[in-house]
C-alpha positions, 0 to 999 in steps of 0.5 A: 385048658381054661381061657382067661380075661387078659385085658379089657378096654372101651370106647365111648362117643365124644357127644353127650346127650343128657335127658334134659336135651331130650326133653326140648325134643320130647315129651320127657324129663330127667326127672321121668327118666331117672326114676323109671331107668336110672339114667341121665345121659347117654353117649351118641356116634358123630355122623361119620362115626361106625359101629367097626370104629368104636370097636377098633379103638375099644379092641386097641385098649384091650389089646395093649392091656393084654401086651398082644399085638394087633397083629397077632390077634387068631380070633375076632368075635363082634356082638352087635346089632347095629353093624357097619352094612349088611356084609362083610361082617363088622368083625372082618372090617375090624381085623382089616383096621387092626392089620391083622388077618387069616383067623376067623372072624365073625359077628354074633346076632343076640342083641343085648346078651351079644357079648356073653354068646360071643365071650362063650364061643370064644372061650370054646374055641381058646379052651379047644386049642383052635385058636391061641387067643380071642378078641371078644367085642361087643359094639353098637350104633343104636342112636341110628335105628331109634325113633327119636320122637318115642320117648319109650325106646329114644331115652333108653339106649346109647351107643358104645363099644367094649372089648376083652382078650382072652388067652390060654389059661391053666386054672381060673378065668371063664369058669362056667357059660351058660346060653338060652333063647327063646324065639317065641318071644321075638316081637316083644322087642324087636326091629321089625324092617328089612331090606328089600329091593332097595328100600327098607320094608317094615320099621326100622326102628325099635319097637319094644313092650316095656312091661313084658320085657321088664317082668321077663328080664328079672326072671331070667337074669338070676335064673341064668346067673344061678344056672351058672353057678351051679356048674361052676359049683359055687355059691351065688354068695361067692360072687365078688361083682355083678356086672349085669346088662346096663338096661335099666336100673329097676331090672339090675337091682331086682337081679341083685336081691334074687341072687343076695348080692348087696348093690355095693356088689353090682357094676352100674353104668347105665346111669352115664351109658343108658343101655348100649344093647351088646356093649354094655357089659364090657363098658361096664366090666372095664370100668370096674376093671380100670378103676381098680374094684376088680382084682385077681382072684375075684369072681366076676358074674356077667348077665344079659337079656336081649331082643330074641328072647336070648339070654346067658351069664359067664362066670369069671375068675379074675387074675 
């Protein structure tokens, strides 16, 4: 028994923010940012917008791609980092807005690798027969825990959410998951506050080492795909797309050349999304489902590194 990807869907705030506005607040231009990050706009949540809210109407398009009822839904999943409030989970607060209820429902803390741990776990639990189907989700808010008078870490994130369905599958779908972590790294990109007696201890805004992060995520993000591929016993020439962490662009184009993939080959969204932490790979992986480049039959590779270190790739045959 393998677990496939049935539907995929996505949600993205009305706002838009380009990098032109931020340069009336801060010392930056496009012209800065493009050329360091790719990007040129992100989208950012209303005031009385939620991370459970983003993930609802992404889980809604997955859903109906899927043809399976809210309702019917045996296991939720949610990646972020950016939850509703500390607890109860942004995923039971999702099962409650779609009107299901009794699966399991959980969040997973991996920052921007979030969504391929969740899609892995999920995929364990749909292979296992523990569950007979999955709502994978990987949502954030993180215009809400930047300092937007940093023009290192203000200019590069975005908020989001995507979804996937995943249902029992006979033969292709998830084919290979691979997961590292490497909690040695932990203040290289981090939020470093916490709650305490009521007040926020510490920062609570993201703190980040470009450099090191840049040289690291490179490093890691091939290593994980090729690892991938290795179990899967495929070559990396057999991928039809790259669907990477939408970071920056300088890091998804260097992952490409290390795998020998030509960049027609790789899904780019960070140009219109910025990086959107857990949400990134599956804005992007709809996106190219929605616009028709992947079809059945393709091999879909998804990467990400995130703020731990933690890192992973899934393997996926479409159809």
């Amino acid at each position: 028994m393998r677990s496939r990807v049935a539907g995929t869907g996505s949600c993205l705030p009305a706002r838009v923010v380009t990098n032109d506005e931020l340069a009336r607040s801060v010392d930056t231009s496009d012209a800065w940012i493009a050329a360091r990050t790719g990007i040129r706009q992100r989208h950012v949540a209303a005031d009385d917008e939620t991370t459970s809210d983003l993930a609802l109407a992404a889980s809604r398009e997955a859903l109906a791609a899927a043809g399976l009822a809210s309702s019917d839904v045996d296991l939720i999943v949610v990646a972020t980092t950016t939850p509703d409030m500390i607890f109860p989970s942004t995923a039971c607060i999702l099962q409650a807005k779609l009107g299901a209820r009794g699966g399991p429902a959980f969040d997973v803390q991996a920052v921007c690798a979030g969504f391929v741990y969740a899609l892995a776990i999920a995929d364990g639990m749909v292979r296992s027969g523990a569950v007979r189907n999955a709502l994978v989700v990987g949502a954030e808010i993180y215009s809400r825990i930047l300092d937007w008078r940093d023009r290192g870490t203000c200019v590069l994130f975005g908020d989001g959410a995507g979804a996937v369905v995943l249902l029992p599958a006979q033969e292709g779908g998830v084919l290979a998951t691979k997961l590292y972590a490497d909690g040695h790294h932990k203040d290289i990109l981090c939020v470093p506050g916490s709650v305490r007696s009521g007040a926020v201890s510490g920062s609570p805004f993201v703190h980040m080492d470009g450099g090191h992060v840049f040289k690291f995520a490179v490093k890691v993000l091939a290593d994980a795909a090729e690892a991938t591929l290795a179990e899967a016993t495929l070559p990396a020439s057999a991928v039809d797309w790259l669907v990477p962490h939408q970071a920056n662009l300088r890091i998804m184009d260097a992952t490409a050349r290390r795998l020998h993939l030509p960049p027609e080959r790789m899904v780019v969204t960070v140009d219109r999304h910025a990086n959107t932490s857990a949400a990134s790979i599956p804005l992007a992986l709809d996106c190219a489902v929605r616009d028709g480049r992947v079809r059945a039959g393709h091999h879909v590779m998804m990467v990400g590194v995130g703020g731990g270190f933690t890192w992973g790739a899934a393997l996926v045959r479409w159809g």
